[in-house]
C-alpha angles and dihedrals in degrees: 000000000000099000099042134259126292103231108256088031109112113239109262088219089068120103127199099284089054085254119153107255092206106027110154086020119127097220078060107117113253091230085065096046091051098057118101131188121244134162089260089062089034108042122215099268109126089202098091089217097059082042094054089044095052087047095052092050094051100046082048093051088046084049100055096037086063108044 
């Protein structure tokens, strides 16, 4: 996405999985490559699908506090 991501628009780089397309890629944003994972972002649920959820939410409430 050359010209960056409206927030609530899902990345084009995702698969299916969710999965970064170009991940380790340079043409990756720097935004993305600077984003790390911590339990804030995470959340503490052991069950992957209650963990994906918590992420989501929290990268769409950063979103949307920085448009």
């Amino acid at each position: 996405m050359p010209l960056g991501k409206a927030a609530g628009v899902r990345c084009a780089q995702l698969d299916d999985d969710n999965r970064c397309k170009i991940f380790g890629d340079p043409r990756r944003p720097a935004v993305c490559s600077s984003l790390s994972a911590s339990l804030e972002m995470c959340g503490t649920d052991q069950n992957i699908d209650a963990t994906r959820s918590h992420a989501m939410n929290f990268l769409t409430r950063l979103e949307r506090e920085t448009q």
